[in-house]
C-alpha positions in Angstrom: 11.2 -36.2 55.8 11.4 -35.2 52.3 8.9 -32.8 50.2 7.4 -33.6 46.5 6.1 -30.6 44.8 7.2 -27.0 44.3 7.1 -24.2 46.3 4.4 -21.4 45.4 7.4 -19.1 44.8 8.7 -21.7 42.3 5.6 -21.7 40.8 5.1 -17.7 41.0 8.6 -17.5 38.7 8.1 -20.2 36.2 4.1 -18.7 35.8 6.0 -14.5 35.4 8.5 -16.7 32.6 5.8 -18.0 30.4 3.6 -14.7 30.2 6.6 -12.8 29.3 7.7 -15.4 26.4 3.7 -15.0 25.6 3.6 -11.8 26.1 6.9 -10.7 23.6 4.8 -13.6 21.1 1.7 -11.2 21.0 3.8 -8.3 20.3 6.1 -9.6 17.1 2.4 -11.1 16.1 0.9 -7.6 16.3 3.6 -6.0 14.9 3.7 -8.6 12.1 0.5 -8.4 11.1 0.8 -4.5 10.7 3.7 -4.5 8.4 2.1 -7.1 6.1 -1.4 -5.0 6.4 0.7 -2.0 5.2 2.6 -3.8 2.5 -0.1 -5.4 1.1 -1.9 -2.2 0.5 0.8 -0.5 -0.7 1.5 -3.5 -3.2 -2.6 -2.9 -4.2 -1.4 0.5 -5.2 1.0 -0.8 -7.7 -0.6 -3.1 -9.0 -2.9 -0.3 -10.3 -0.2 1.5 -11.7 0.6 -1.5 -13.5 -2.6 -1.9 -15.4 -2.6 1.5 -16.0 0.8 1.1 -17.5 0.2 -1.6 -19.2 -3.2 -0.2 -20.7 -1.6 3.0 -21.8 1.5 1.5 -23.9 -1.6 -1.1 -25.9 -3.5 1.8 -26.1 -6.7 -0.1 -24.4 -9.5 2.6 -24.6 -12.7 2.2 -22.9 -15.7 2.1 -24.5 -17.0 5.4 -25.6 -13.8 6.9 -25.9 -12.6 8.8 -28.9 -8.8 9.3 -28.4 -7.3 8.0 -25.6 -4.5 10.3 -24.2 -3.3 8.9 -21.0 -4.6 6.3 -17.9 -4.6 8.1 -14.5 -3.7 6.7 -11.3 -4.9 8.9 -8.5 -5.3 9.3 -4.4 -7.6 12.6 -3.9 -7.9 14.4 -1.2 -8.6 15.2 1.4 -9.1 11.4 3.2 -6.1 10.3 0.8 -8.2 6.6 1.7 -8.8 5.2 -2.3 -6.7 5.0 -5.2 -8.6 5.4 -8.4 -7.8 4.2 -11.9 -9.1 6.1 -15.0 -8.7 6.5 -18.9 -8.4 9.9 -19.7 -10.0 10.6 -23.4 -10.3 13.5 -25.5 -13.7 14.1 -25.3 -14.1 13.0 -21.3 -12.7 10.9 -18.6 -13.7 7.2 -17.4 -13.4 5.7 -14.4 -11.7 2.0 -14.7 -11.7 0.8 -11.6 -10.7 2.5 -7.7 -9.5 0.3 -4.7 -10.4 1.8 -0.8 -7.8 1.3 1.9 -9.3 -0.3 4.9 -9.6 1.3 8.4 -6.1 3.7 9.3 -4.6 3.4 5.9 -3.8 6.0 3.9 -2.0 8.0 0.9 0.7 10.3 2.2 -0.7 13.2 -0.3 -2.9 13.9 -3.2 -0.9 12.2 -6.6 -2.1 12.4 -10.2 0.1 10.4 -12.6 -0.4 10.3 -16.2 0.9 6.8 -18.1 0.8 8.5 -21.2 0.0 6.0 -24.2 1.8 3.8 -27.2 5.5 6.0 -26.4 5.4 5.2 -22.4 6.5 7.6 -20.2 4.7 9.5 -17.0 3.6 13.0 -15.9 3.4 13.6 -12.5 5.6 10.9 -11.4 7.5 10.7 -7.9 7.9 9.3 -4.9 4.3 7.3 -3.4 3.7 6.6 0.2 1.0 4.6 1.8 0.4 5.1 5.8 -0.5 3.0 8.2 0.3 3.2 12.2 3.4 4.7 12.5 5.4 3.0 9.5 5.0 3.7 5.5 5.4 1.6 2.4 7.3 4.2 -0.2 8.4 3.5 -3.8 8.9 5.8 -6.5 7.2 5.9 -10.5 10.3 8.1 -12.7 9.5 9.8 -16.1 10.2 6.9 -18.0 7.5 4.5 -15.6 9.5 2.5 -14.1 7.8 1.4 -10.5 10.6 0.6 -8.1 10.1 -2.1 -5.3 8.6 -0.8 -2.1 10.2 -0.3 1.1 8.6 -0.6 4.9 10.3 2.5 6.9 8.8 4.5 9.7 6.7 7.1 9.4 7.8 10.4 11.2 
């Protein structure tokens, strides 16, 4: 007499099979999604540096402002948790604009870099490193203001 079907430890192994595959899914997903949080933020960063660049060598003053001397991108302390764009004048400073990391992302340290105006160039440059889980997104601004490409790594 022959049997149709499977036996329940047939069906017990094929059942442990599929939640692993599911289960290693979940985990590149999650681990995924945390990379491209981190980069994006760290991408946010330079895009701030940009402007700032960029306003600095046309010499783009804010309203109100006398002389303009440099644009300043900086992540205070002691949260390290927003970036903040501002057009430092001769007779005071403006804030231009300031972007807030979400939830568990970070600066690495305090920074202040200067993008000094109409000859280029940068005080306070170096390397910049954004946090988030256990990885970072690094890139470094040199004297001359060049922003290198970022790069993913872990975090120690």
């Amino acid at each position: 007499m022959k049997k149709n079907g499977y036996t329940f430890i047939e069906i017990m192994i094929a059942v442990t099979l599929a939640l692993l595959v599911a289960g290693g899914g979940i985990a590149a997903y999650i681990n995924l999604n945390d990379k491209q949080t981190l980069v994006t933020n760290g991408k946010q960063v330079q895009i701030l540096m940009r402007t700032a660049q960029t306003k600095a060598r046309s010499g783009d003053k804010p309203s109100g402002c006398v002389k303009l001397l440099s644009y300043i991108v900086s992540i205070p302390g002691p949260s390290y948790n927003t970036v903040v764009l501002s057009a430092e004048c001769s007779n005071t400073t403006y804030q231009v604009s300031s972007y807030t990391f979400p939830n568990n992302v970070q600066g690495s340290g305090a920074i202040s870099m200067h993008f000094l105006v109409l000859q280029g160039g940068v005080t306070g440059s170096g390397n910049v490193s954004i946090i988030y889980k256990a990885r970072q997104y690094a890139f470094t601004v040199n004297p001359g203001g060049d922003i290198t490409e970022g790069v993913v790594s872990s975090y120690p």
